[in-house]
SESEBA-25627 format. One line per field, with one value per residue (C-alpha): y, z, x negated; residue in three letters. Coordinates in steps of 0.25 Angstrom, whole numbers. Example, Ala and Ser with C-alpha at 12.3 -4.5 7.8 and 13.67 -1.06 7.14 Angstrom:
<sites>
v	-18  -4;
w	31  29;
u	-49  -55;
res	ALA  SER;
</sites>
This chain:
<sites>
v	-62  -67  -70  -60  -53  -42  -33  -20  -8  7  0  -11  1  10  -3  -6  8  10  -4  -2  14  22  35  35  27  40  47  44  29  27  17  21  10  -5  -10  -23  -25  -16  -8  6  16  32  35  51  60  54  40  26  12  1  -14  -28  -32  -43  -48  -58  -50  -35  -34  -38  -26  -16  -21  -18  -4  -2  -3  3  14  24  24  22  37  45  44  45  57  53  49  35  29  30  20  25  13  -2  -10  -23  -36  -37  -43  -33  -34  -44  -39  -26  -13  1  16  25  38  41  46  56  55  48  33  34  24  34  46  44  53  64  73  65  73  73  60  53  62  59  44  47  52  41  29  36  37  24  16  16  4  -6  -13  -29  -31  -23  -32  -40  -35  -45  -51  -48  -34  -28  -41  -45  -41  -53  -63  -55  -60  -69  -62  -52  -62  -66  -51  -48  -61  -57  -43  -48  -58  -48  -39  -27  -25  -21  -27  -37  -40  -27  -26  -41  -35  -22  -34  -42  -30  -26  -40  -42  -30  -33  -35  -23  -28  -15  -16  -17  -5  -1  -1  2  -10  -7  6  7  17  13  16  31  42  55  69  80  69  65  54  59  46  31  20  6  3  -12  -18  -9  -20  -19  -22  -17  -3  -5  -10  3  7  3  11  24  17  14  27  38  45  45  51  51  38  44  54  46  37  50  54  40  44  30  31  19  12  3  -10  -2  3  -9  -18  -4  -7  -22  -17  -7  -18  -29  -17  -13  -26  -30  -15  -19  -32  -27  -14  -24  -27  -42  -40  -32  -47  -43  -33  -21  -22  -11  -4  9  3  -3  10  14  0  0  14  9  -4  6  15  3  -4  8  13  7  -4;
w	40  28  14  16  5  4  -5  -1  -4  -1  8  13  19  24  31  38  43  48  56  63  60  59  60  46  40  35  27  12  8  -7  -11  -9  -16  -17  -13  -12  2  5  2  4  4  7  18  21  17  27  30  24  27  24  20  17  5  -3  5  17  25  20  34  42  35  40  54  54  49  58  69  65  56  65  74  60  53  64  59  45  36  25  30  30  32  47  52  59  62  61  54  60  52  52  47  36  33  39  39  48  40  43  43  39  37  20  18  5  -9  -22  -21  -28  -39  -46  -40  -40  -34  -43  -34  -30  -20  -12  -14  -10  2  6  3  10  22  24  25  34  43  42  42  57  64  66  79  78  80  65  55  44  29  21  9  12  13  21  23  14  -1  -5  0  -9  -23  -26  -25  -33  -44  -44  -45  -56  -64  -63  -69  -79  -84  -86  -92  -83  -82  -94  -86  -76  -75  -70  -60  -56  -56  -46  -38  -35  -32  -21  -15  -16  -4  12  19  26  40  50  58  51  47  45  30  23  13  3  -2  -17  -25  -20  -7  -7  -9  -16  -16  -22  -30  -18  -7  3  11  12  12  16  27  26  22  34  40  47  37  27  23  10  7  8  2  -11  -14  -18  -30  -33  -26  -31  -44  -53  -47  -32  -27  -21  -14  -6  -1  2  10  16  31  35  23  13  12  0  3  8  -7  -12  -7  -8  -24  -21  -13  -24  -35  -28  -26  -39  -45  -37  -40  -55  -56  -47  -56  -67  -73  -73  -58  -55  -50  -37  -25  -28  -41  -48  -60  -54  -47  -60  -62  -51  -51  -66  -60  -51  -57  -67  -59  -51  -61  -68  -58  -52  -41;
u	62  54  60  74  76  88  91  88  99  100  114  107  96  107  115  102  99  114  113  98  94  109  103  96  107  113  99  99  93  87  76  60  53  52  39  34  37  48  58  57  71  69  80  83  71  60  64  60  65  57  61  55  61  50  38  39  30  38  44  32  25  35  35  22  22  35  24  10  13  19  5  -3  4  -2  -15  -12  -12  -3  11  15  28  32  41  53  64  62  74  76  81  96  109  106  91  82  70  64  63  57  62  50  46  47  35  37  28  26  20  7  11  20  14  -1  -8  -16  -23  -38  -44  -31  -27  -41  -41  -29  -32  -43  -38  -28  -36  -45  -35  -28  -42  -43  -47  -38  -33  -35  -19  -18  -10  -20  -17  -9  -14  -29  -28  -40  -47  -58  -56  -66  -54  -43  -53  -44  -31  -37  -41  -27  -21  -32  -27  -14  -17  -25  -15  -5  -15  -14  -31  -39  -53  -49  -63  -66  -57  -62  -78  -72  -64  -77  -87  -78  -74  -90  -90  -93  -78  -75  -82  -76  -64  -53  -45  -28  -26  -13  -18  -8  -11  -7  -1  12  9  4  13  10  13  5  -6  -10  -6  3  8  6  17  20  11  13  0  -6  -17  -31  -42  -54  -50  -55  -44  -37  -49  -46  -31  -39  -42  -27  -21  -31  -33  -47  -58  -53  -57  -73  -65  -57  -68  -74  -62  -61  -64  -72  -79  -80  -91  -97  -91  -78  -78  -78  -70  -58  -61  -57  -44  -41  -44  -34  -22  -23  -21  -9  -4  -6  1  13  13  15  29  26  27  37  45  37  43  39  31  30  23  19  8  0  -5  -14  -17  -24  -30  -35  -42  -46  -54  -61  -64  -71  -78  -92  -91;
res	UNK  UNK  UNK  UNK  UNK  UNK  UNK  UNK  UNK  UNK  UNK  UNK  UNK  UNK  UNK  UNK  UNK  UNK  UNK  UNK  UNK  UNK  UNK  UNK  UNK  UNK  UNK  UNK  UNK  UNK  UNK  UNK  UNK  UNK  UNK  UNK  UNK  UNK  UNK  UNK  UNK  UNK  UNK  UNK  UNK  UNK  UNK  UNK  UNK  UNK  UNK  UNK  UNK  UNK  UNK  UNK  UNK  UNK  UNK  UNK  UNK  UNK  UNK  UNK  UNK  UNK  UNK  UNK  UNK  UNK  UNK  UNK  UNK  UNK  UNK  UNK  UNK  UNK  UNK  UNK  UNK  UNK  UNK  UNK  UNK  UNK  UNK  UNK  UNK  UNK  UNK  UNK  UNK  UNK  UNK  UNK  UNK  UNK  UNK  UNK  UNK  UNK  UNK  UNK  UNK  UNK  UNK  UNK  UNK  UNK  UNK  UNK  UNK  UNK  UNK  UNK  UNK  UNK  UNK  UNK  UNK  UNK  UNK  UNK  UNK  UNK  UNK  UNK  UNK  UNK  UNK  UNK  UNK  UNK  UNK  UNK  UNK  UNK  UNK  UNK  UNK  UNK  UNK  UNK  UNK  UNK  UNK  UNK  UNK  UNK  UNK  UNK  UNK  UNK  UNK  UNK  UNK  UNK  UNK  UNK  UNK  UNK  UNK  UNK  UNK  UNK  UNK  UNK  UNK  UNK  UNK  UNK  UNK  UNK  UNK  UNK  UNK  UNK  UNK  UNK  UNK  UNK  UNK  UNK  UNK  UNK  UNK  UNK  UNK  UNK  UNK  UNK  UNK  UNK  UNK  UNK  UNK  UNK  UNK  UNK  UNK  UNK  UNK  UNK  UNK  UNK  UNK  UNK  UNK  UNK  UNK  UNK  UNK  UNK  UNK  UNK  UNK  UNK  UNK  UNK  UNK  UNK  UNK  UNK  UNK  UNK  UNK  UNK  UNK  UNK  UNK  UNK  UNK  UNK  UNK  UNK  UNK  UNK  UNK  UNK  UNK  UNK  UNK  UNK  UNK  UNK  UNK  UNK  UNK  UNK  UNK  UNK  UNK  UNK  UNK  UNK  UNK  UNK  UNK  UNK  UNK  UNK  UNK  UNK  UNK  UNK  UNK  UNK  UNK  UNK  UNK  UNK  UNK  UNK  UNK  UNK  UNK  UNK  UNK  UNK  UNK  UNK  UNK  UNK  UNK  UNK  UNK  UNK  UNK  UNK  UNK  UNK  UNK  UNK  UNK  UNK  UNK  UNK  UNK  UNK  UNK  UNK  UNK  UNK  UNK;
</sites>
């Protein structure tokens, strides 16, 4: 059901679980994170439940990871959140909701992650994994992700006009000169692969300085692993970016590189204007994401095409 919105509450969470899922309706219930699609609240030690709160489309997104992530987590060596329990619309809530696995660490945006080596190999090693072949019945990413980057120029001039507006870049045209070396590159011409599609700070935990697990699966789509490509730039620290193309199992050619500098340019900008207090009027805005965003512009911009 589109265009609902409900005020979320720890008692409007514990009245939902008691009608649908009475067995966890007892464990302890306090808020996880508000992100731009859903609503997050920890429940017990090791559970998580899931709700659309802001987009149209918010619920859509969980249905879908209701369905493919359980099969998806067995071949991934980072844990992810595993659905458990799906919520159906009610007198209470009308939208469907998930139960997950809580999966334990500190989101990358406030705890980034200090250990290179580790973290590229872990990086690494994740999106090996998860850039299997996709099947032909595998949802298509939403706004453009993993389809051509070319096709996203004119977004991106829109993002880039809005960051330099509010004066959030020092060399816009820099950033613009990274933009069109990488939308120049050949459109990822293989078949098309599972990416997260989202992975930004936000959306890597960790423990230790490195990465430790992966959340909110909702972007997962079939397209150019490129696009995932691109998130080392956001998520790593100096110095660790060559590693993790090294680890990087299927091995990144030129034109992949390229266009993953495109991907990591178009994140990074919509990082940066969410990150900024202007925008905060937005679901889920918030300003801990403006710093590996200007990282991250920083070190594509000062380092060779």
């Amino acid at each position: 059901m589109k265009n609902i919105r409900v005020e979320i509450t720890a008692e409007l969470v514990a009245a939902m679980l008691r009608e649908q899922h009475p067995d966890l309706a007892s464990l302890p219930l306090s808020l996880g994170a508000v992100g731009w699609d859903n609503q997050l609240w920890r429940l017990g030690e090791n559970l998580a439940v899931r709700l659309p709160w802001a987009t149209d489309d918010a619920e859509d997104l969980l249905i879908k990871e209701n369905s493919l992530l359980p099969d998806l987590s067995l071949r991934l060596p980072l844990p992810i959140p595993i659905p458990q329990r799906l919520g159906r619309p009610s007198d209470l809530f009308p939208r469907s909701w998930i139960v997950t696995t809580w999966v334990h660490g500190e989101p990358a945006d406030r705890t980034p992650a200090t250990d290179g080596n580790k973290a590229a190999d872990n990086l690494g090693a994740f999106l090996s994994a998860l850039h299997e072949p996709a099947p032909s019945t595998a949802p298509k990413g939403r706004h453009g992700r993993g389809g051509s980057l070319a096709a996203c120029s004119g977004g991106v001039a829109h993002l880039l006009s809005l960051a330099t507006e509010r004066g959030l870049l020092c060399d816009p045209e820099k950033v613009w000169d990274v933009w069109k070396h990488a939308a120049a590159a050949p459109d990822w011409s293989g078949q098309a692969k599972w990416i997260h599609a989202d992975l930004h700070p936000a959306n890597l935990l960790t423990r230790d300085g490195t990465f430790c697990g992966v959340i909110d699966f909702g972007d997962l789509c079939a397209g150019d692993p490129a696009c995932d490509l691109g998130a080392a730039w956001l998520l790593l620290p100096d110095g660790a970016i060559s590693r993790f193309y090294e680890q990087y199992v299927p091995e990144a050619d030129e034109a992949n590189m390229r266009r993953a500098r495109g991907w990591a340019i178009s994140k990074a900008l919509v990082c940066l204007i969410i990150g900024d207090d202007g925008f905060h009027g937005r679901p889920g805005g918030k300003s801990t994401w403006a710093p590996p965003a200007l990282a991250a512009i920083r070190r594509l911009t000062s380092t060779a095409s």
